[in-house]
Structures are given as structure tokens and as C-alpha cells.
C-alpha positions as CSV (number, residue, x, y, z in Angstrom):
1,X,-132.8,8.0,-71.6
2,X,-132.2,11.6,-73.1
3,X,-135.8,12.3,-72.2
4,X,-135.8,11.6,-68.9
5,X,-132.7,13.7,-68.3
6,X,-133.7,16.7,-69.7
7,X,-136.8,17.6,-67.3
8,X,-133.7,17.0,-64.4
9,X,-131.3,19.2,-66.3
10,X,-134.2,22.0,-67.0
11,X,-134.7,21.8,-63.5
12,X,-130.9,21.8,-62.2
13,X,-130.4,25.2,-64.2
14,X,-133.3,26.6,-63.1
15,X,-132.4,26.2,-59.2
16,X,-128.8,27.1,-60.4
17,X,-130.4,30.6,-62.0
18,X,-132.5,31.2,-59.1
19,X,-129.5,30.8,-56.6
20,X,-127.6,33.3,-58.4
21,X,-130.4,36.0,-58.6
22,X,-130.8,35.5,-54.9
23,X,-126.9,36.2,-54.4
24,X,-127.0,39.0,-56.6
25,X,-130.0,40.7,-55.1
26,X,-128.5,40.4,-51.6
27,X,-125.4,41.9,-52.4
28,X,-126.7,44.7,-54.4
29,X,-129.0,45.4,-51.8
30,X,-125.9,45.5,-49.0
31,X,-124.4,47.4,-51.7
32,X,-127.0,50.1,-52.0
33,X,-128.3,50.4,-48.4
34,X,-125.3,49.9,-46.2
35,X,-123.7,53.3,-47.1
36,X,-120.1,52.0,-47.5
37,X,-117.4,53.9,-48.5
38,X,-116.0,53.5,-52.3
39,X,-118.5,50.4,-52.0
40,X,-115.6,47.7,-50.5
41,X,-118.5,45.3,-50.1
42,X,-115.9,41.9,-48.8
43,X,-114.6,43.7,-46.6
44,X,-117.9,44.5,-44.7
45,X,-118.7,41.4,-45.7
46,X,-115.5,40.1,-44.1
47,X,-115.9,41.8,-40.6
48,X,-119.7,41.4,-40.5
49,X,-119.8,37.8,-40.5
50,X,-117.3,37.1,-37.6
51,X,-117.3,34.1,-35.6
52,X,-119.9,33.9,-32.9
53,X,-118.5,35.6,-29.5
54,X,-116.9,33.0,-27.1
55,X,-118.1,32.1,-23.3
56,X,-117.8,35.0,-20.4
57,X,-115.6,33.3,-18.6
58,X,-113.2,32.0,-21.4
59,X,-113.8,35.7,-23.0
60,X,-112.8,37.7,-19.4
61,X,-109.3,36.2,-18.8
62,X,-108.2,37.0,-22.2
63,X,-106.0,39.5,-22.3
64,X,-106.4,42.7,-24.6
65,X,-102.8,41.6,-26.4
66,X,-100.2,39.6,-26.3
67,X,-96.7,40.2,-26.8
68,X,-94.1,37.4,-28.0
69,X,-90.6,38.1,-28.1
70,X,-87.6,35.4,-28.7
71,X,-85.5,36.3,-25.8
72,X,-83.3,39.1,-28.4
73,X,-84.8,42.3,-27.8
74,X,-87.2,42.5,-30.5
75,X,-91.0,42.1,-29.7
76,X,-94.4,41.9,-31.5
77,X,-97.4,42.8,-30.3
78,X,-101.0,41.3,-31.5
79,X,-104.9,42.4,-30.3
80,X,-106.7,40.7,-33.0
81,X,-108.6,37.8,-33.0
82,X,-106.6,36.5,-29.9
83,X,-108.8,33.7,-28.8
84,X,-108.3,31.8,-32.3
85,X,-104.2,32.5,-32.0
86,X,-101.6,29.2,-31.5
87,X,-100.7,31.4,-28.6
88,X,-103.6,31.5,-26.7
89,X,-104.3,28.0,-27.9
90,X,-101.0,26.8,-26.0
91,X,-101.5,29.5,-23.2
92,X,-105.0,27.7,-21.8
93,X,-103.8,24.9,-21.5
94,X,-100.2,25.8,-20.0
95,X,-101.7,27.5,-17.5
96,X,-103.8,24.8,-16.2
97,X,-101.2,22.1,-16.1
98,X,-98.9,24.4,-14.5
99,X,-101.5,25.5,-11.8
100,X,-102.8,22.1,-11.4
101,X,-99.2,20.2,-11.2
102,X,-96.7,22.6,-11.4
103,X,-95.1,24.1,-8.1
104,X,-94.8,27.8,-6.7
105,X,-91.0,28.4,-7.4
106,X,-90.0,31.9,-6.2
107,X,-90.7,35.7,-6.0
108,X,-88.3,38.0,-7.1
109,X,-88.2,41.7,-7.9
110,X,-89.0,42.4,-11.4
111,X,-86.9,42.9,-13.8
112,X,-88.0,43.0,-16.8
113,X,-84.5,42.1,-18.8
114,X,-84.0,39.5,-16.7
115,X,-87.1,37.5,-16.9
116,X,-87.2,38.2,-20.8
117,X,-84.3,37.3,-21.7
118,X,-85.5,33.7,-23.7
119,X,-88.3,33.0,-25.7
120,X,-91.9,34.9,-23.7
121,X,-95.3,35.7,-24.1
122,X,-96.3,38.5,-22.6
123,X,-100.3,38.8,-21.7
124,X,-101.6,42.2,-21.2
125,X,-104.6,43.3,-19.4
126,X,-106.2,46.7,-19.2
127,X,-107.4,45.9,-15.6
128,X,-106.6,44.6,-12.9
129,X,-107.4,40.3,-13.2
130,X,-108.9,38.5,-10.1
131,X,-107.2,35.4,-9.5
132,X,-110.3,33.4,-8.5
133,X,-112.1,34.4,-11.8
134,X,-108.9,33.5,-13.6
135,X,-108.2,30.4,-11.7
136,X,-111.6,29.2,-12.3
137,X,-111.2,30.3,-16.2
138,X,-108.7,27.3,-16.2
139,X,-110.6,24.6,-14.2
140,X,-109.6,25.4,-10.6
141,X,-112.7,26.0,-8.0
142,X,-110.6,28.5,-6.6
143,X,-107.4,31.1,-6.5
144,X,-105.6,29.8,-3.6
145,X,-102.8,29.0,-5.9
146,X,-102.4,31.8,-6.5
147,X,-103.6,33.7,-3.6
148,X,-101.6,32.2,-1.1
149,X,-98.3,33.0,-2.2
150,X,-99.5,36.9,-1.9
151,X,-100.6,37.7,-5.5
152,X,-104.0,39.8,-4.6
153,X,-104.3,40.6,-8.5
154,X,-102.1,41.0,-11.9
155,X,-102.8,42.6,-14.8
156,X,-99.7,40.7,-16.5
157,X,-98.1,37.5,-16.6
158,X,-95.8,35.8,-18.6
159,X,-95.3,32.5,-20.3
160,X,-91.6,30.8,-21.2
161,X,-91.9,27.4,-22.8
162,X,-89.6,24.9,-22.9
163,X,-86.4,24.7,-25.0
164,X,-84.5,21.9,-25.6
165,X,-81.9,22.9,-22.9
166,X,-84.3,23.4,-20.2
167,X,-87.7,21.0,-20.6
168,X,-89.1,23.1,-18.0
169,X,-92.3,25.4,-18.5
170,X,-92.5,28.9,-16.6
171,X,-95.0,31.0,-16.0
172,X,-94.4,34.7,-14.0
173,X,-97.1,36.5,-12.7
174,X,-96.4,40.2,-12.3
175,X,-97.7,41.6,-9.0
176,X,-96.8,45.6,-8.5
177,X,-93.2,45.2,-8.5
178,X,-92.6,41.5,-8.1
179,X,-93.1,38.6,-10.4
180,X,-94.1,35.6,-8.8
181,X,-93.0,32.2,-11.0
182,X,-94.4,29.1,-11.3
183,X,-93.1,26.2,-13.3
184,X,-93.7,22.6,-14.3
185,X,-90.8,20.4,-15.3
186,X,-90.5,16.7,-16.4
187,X,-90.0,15.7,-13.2
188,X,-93.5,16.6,-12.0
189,X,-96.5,15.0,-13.4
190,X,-96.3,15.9,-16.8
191,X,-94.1,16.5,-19.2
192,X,-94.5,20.1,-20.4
193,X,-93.0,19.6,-23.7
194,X,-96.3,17.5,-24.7
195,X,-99.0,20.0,-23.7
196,X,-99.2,21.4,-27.6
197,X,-97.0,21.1,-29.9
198,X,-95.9,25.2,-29.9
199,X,-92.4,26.5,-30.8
200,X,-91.5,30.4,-30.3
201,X,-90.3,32.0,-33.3
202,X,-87.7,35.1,-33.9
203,X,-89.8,38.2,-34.4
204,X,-89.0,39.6,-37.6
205,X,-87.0,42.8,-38.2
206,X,-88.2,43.2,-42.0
207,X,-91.4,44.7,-41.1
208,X,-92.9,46.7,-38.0
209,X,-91.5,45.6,-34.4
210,X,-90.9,47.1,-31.2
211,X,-88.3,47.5,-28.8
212,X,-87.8,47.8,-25.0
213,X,-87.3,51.3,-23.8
214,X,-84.7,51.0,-21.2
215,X,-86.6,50.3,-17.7
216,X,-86.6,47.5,-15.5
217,X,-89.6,48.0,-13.8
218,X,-92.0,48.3,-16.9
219,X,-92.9,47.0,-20.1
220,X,-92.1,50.0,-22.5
221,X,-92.2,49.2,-25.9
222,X,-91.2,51.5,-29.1
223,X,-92.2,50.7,-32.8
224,X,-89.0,50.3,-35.0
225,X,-89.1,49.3,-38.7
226,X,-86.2,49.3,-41.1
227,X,-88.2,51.1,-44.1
228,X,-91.3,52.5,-44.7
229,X,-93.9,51.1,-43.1
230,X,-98.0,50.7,-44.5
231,X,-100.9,52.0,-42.4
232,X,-104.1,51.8,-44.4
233,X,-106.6,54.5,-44.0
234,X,-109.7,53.7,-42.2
235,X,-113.3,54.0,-43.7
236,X,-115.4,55.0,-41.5
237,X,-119.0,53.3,-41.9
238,X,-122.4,54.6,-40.3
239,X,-124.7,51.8,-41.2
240,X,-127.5,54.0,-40.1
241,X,-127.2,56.5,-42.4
242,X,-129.1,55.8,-45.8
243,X,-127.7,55.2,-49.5
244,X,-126.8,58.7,-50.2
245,X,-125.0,59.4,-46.5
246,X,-128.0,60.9,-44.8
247,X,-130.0,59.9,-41.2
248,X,-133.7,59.1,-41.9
249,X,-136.2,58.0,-39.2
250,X,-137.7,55.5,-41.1
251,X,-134.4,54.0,-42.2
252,X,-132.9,54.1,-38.6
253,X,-136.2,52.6,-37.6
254,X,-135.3,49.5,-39.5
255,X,-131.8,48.9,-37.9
256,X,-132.7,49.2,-34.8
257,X,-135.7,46.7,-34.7
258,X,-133.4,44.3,-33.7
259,X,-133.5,45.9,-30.0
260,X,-137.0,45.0,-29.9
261,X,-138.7,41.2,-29.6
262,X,-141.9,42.9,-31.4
263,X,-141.3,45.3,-34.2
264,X,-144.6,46.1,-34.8
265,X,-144.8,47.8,-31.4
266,X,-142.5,50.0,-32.0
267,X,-143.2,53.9,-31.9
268,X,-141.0,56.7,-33.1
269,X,-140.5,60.0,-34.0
270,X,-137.2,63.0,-34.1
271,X,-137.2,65.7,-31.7
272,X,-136.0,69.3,-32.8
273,X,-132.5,68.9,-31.4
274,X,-132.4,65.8,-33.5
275,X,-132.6,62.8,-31.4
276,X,-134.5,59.8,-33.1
277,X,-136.2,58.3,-30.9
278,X,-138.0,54.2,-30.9
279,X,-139.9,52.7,-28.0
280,X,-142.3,50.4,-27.1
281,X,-143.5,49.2,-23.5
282,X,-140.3,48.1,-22.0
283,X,-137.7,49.5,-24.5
284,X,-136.3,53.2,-25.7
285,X,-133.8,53.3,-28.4
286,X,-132.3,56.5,-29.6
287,X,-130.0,57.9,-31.9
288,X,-128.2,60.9,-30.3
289,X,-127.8,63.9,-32.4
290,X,-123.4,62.7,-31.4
291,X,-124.2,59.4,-33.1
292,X,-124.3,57.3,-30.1
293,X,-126.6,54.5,-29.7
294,X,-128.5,54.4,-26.3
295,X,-131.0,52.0,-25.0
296,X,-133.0,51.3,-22.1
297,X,-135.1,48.5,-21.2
298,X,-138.1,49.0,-18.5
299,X,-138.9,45.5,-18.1
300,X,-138.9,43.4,-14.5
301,X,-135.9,42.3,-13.5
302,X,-136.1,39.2,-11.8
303,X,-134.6,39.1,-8.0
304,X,-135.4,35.1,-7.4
305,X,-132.0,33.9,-8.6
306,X,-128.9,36.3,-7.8
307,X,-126.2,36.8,-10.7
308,X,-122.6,36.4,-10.4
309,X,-120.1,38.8,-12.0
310,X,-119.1,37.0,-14.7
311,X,-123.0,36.4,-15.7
312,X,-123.2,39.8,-15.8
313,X,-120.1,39.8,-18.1
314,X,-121.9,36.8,-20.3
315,X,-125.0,38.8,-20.8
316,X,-123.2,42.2,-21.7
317,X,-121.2,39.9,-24.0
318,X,-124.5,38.2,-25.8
319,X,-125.8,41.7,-26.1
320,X,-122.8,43.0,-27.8
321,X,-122.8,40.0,-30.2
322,X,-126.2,40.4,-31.0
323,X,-126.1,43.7,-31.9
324,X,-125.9,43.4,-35.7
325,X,-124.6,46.6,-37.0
326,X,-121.5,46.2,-34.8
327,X,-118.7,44.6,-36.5
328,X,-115.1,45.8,-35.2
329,X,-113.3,43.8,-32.9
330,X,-113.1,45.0,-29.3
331,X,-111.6,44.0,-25.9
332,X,-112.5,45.0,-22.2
333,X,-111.0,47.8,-21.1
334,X,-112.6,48.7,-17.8
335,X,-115.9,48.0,-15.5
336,X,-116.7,49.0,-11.7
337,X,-120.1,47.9,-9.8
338,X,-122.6,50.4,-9.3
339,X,-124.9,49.3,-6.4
340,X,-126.9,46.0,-7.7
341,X,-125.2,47.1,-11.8
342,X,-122.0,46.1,-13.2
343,X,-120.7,48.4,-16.0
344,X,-118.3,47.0,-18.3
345,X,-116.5,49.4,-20.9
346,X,-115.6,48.0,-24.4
347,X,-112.3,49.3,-27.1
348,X,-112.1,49.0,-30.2
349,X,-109.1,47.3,-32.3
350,X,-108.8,48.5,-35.8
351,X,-105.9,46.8,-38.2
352,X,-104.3,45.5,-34.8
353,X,-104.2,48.8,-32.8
354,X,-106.5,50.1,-30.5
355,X,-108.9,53.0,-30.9
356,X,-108.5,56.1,-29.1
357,X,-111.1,58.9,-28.7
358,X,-111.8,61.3,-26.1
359,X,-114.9,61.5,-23.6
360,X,-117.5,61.3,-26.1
361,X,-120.6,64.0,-25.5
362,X,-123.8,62.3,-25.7
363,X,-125.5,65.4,-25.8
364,X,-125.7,69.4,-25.1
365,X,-124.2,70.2,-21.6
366,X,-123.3,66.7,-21.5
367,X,-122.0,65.2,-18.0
368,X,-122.1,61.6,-18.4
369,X,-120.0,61.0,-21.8
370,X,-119.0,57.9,-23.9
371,X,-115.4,56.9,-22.5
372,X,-115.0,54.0,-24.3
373,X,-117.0,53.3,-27.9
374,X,-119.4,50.5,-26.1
375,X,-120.5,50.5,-22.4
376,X,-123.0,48.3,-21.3
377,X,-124.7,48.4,-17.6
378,X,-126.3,44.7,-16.4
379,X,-128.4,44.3,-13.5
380,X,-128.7,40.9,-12.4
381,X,-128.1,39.4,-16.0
382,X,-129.9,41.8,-17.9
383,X,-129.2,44.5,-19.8
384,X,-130.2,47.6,-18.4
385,X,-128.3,50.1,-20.5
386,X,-126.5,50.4,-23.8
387,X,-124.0,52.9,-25.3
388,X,-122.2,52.6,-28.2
389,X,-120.4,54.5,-31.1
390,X,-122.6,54.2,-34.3
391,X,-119.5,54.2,-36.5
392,X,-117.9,51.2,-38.0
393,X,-114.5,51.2,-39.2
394,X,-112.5,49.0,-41.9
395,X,-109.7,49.4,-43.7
396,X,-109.2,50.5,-47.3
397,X,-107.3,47.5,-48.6
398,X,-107.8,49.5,-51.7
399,X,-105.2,52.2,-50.6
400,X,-101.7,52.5,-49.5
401,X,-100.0,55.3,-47.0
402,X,-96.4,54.6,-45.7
403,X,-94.6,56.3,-42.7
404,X,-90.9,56.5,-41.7
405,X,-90.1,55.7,-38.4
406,X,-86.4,56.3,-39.0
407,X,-87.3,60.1,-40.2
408,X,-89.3,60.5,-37.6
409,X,-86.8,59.5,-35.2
410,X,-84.5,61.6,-36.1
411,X,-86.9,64.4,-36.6
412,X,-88.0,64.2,-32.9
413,X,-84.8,62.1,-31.3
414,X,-83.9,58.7,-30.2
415,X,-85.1,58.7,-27.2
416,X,-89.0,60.1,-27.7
417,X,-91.4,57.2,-26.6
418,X,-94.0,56.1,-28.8
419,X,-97.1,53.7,-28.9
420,X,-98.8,53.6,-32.5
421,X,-102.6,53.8,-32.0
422,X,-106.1,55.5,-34.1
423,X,-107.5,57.9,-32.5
424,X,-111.0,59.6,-33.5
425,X,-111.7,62.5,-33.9
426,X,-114.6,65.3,-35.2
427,X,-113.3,68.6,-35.3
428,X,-113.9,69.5,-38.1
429,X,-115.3,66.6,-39.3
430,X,-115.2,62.6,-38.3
431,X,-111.7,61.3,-39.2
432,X,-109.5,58.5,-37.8
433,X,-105.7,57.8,-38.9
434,X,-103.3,56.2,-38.2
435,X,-100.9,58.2,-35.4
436,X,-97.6,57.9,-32.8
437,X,-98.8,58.8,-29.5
438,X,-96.2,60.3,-27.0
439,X,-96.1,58.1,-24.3
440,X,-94.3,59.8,-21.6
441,X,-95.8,63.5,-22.0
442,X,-98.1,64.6,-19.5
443,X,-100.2,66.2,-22.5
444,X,-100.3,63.4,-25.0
445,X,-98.8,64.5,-28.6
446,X,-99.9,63.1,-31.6
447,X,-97.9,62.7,-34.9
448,X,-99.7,61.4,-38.1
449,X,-98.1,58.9,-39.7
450,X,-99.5,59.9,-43.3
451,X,-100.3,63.0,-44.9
452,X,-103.6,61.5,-46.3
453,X,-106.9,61.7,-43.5
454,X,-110.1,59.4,-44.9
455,X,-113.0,61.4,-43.4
């Protein structure tokens, strides 16, 4: 018997050896050619590997954060990874019970301490939603639920679940000045209570949490912590530059084959203001001297079938998602239709705040800049035009900086409104950090929130 296990045991370790050179290889090689900062390999390992990118639809009516507070004056605010939260889990299907069974109840004038005075979650948008497009998000073949009680669009509504006092579900959609509530109680056609099993919880006051500004009329919130508080600095990751932090054309050449079906066809070269340029017969892809990513496909676009909007959206999304050097998460922050194109304009969220940067030059005498770090232009369900930041950014989970929000307070006074944000910046050199961002200044201020900048 022992010699007709030992050709299966030779053969077990040698499979088991080969696996782990394999292993080692790749992540030596991610190692080497990646270029990442202090080499935090899991954590670009982490963020690479995200879960695949969900429907148009499902992806358009979700909000770029939601806000949950308990009803006490003490809020939290989440943008990351929102369509895998309990939250949004409970929210899809609240929203189509209550539009499918649940009754217009009133409009009112908002008031924001009124209406949020019990457990809420508050949905933000950075546009302005349709309420077909969102109706239809939720199984409806149309927005006359919405529509005919006068709400032409919203860019936030809110949901109240039940509480043991009052089995009765509520959501308020917020129209200008007016909130417009729906709600579905036991007495309808379903019990709200059993739509998911979700329960609001206090928002702690240990940690980081905001608080209303005092106004009625708007959702002002300012971040209040009882100690110091961590922000991690930010890495900041060109995966087109080679192992020792330099742009080469033949390495750049290699990421960006994925823009093409045929790499073999691909022909390149630099210019002298240094723009690296790849193209074939239906595609250009360049790599601006400002480190923006731009391409351009030349092929036919079909006119046989028309597109609807939220095609347009899907494609822009599958283009995004297969872009494989892009790893931070992101949210829709604007788009407009251009003739027969929709342009839809992309943020970044890094370590659950968003990414700002200024109009971003895409080249000398520049007059058509980067707003946003992606922008993608679709005509009729293809891709026409791409734009995007080469950078990545993770955090250093490595390092530690800590910031006051007490000191600060009393540095600049009680009443000074704040929103905590990164921006980007590159004079004098690429840096991002953590900041407050004066809210109500018609200059914006920015205050760092530690001494220590990772360039």
C-alpha cells in the first residue's frame, strides 16, 4: 500500500510547490511593476479586486451617500460601498412597497427638524433624480406616483421606518422647499414591519459625527468628535509609471492595451511636449503630459436601434469597470446631453470622503479641462470619449495622523461651517490630505487636518 501512495504524495507536493511559485511570482511581479508606494501590496490588492460594477439602472438611483441619524441630533454620513450596505438593502425594497401600496399622504414645507426628529435615512444625490428613471429603478413602468402629486425632480428623500409605536413606514421626498410624504401602514396591504428585518441604531458620539447647523430649510451638517480624530494619509499610485517612478512608452504601452481588441495593431510613439500616444484604426489613446487618460474610438456607430439614457449610463458604466488600472470607488456627480452624446462625470471617494480637485488642464492653453477625475461621452451606447485621472489613491493603513476638531473650533469659532473632504492638488508637487472645507465662504478655505502631506 505504501507504494502506491507515494507516487500520489510525490505528486500532491509537487502541484502544492508549483501553486506557491505561481503565487509568489505574481505578487512579486505586482510588487515590482506596479510602482506602489512603501510597497502596501493588500491594500492594492484589496481595492483592485472589487466586486464587479452593478446594473445602470440599479447603479443611477443610488445616491452618492447616505445619512442615518436616530432622531437626536447626531448624524453619520457613509459614500462607500453603498449598494452592498443594510441600508440600501432595506431602502430598495421600502421604496417599492411604499410606491406600489403605500398612499400619497401630504406636502408640507420643509423643515428639516421637524421631519428628522425619529430615526431617518437621508439619501443624497449630486443631481437632480428623474422620477420616471427612479420609479422604474424600483419596478414601476412609470413616475406618475410620483409625478402627479407635483414632484418634477428631487435630489433627496428620506426614509423613517417603523417603530414599535408607530408600525407605519414613511418616506419624504424633498422637492425645492417642500417635502412630499408617502407612507405605508399595517392597514394597507402589507405590513411594513416585514419588508427586512432593519432596525436604526444611535449614531455614536465616541468617534467622528456630525451635527445640524441650525437651518430649516437645508441639510447642513458639521463634523464633531470628542477627541482626536485619525485621517490616514493617502498614497498616491500612478500605475503607469514604471518600478523606479518614471513614464516609459513601452511600459505605458502595456497598460493601456486593454483599450484595444487587437494589441498587435497598436502603433505608438511620444511627442516633444510629451504626450504618449497608442492607436490603431478605430482607437487613439494618450497619456497627457497632466496625467490624464484620453481616448477616442473612430469606429461606426450603429443608428439601427436608438439608445435610451440609461443605456448610455450602462455602457459608460461597463467601460469604467473595465478599465483595469482604475480601482477607487466613485459616484455620479453630474452629466448633460450634447446633441446625439450623453456625458456623465464621475467622483472619487477615498477613506469615505469625496475627492476634490480643481478644473484639471489637459494640456498647454487648455479650454476644455478635467472637472471631475472620470468623464465619459456615449453616443448611442458606445463610448466615444474617455477622460480620466491616471492617479490611484489608497490609504496608508501603515500610518497614523490625528486632528482636533475641538482646537480647531475654538481656533476659528463655533459657528464656522465645515465639510471634511481630500482635495488634490500639484503645486508644487501631487499631494492629497485630508482637509475641512469652509462651507459658507464664497472663496472656499481650506484647513489641513494634519501637519504630515504624503506626496
Amino acid at each position: 500500500m505504501s507504494d502506491v501512495l507515494m507516487p500520489l504524495k510525490s505528486g500532491i507536493k509537487s502541484l502544492i510547490i508549483f501553486a506557491l511559485a505561481v503565487l509568489t511570482v505574481y505578487q512579486v511581479s505586482t510588487l515590482w511593476f506596479v510602482n506602489i508606494t512603501n510597497r502596501n501590496f493588500f491594500a492594492y490588492f484589496e481595492a483592485r479586486f472589487a466586486t464587479s460594477a452593478p446594473d445602470g439602472l440599479g447603479r443611477f438611483v443610488q445616491p452618492k451617500r447616505i445619512i442615518s441619524t436616530y432622531g437626536d441630533g447626531v448624524f453619520a454620513i457613509n459614500y462607500m460601498h453603498i449598494d452592498y450596505s443594510d441600508e440600501w438593502e432595506y431602502t430598495t425594497r421600502a421604496i417599492e412597497a411604499v410606491l406600489r401600496n403605500g398612499i400619497f399622504s401630504h406636502a408640507a414645507a420643509l423643515d428639516f427638524d421637524v421631519l428628522l426628529n425619529r430615526p431617518s435615512l437621508i439619501f443624497e444625490y449630486a443631481f437632480d433624480m428623474d422620477p420616471a428613471i427612479f420609479a422604474n429603478a424600483f419596478n414601476l413602468r412609470t413616475g406618475v406616483v410620483l409625478t402627479n402629486q407635483g414632484i418634477a425632480h428631487f435630489n433627496t428623500f428620506v426614509i423613517q421606518p417603523p417603530m414599535q409605536d408607530d408600525n407605519t413606514l414613511r418616506i419624504h421626498f424633498i422637492h425645492g422647499q417642500q417635502a412630499f410624504t408617502y407612507t405605508l401602514s399595517q392597514t394597507g396591504r402589507r405590513d411594513p414591519s416585514n419588508i427586512f428585518p432593519f432596525e436604526m441604531q444611535p449614531v455614536s458620539t465616541e468617534g467622528l459625527n456630525f451635527k445640524q447647523h441650525g437651518t430649516q430649510t437645508s441639510l447642513i451638517l458639521v463634523p464633531h468628535a470628542p477627541r482626536s480624530v485619525i485621517a490616514r494619509p493617502i498614497m498616491v499610485i500612478n500605475p503607469y509609471e514604471n518600478q523606479f517612478g518614471a513614464l516609459h512608452l513601452s511600459f505605458i504601452r502595456n497598460r493601456v492595451e486593454p483599450f484595444f481588441d487587437n494589441p498587435a495593431t497598436i502603433n505608438f510613439g511620444v511627442s516633444a511636449d510629451g504626450i504618449y500616444t497608442f492607436n490603431n484604426l478605430n482607437t487613439v489613446v494618450r497619456y497627457l503630459a497632466t496625467h490624464v487618460i484620453d481616448y477616442t474610438s473612430f469606429r461606426p456607430i450603429g443608428r439601427t436601434t436608438s439608445t435610451t439614457f440609461i443605456d448610455d449610463f450602462s455602457s459608460a458604466l461597463s467601460f469604467i469597470h473595465d478599465d483595469v488600472y482604475m480601482i477607487n470607488d466613485f459616484y455620479l456627480s453630474s452629466f448633460e446631453t450634447r446633441g446625439r452624446e450623453n456625458i456623465f462625470r464621475f467622483n472619487f471617494v477615498i477613506e469615505n470622503f469625496p475627492l476634490v480637485m480643481p478644473p484639471w488642464p489637459t494640456g498647454a492653453n487648455c479650454n476644455n479641462p478635467l472637472i471631475t477625475p472620470i468623464e465619459v461621452v456615449v453616443d448611442n451606447g458606445r463610448v466615444v470619449h474617455y477622460r480620466r485621472l491616471a492617479f490611484n489613491f489608497i490609504a496608508d493603513t501603515d500610518r497614523n495622523n490625528f486632528f482636533n476638531l475641538l482646537a480647531l473650533r475654538q481656533e476659528y469659532g463655533e459657528d464656522i461651517i465645515f465639510s471634511l473632504v481630500y482635495p488634490i492638488s500639484t503645486e508644487p508637487s501631487l499631494k492629497i490630505e485630508a482637509y475641512f472645507m469652509e462651507q459658507d465662504a464664497d472663496d472656499a478655505i481650506t484647513y489641513s487636518l494634519a501637519a504630515e502631506v504624503t506626496d
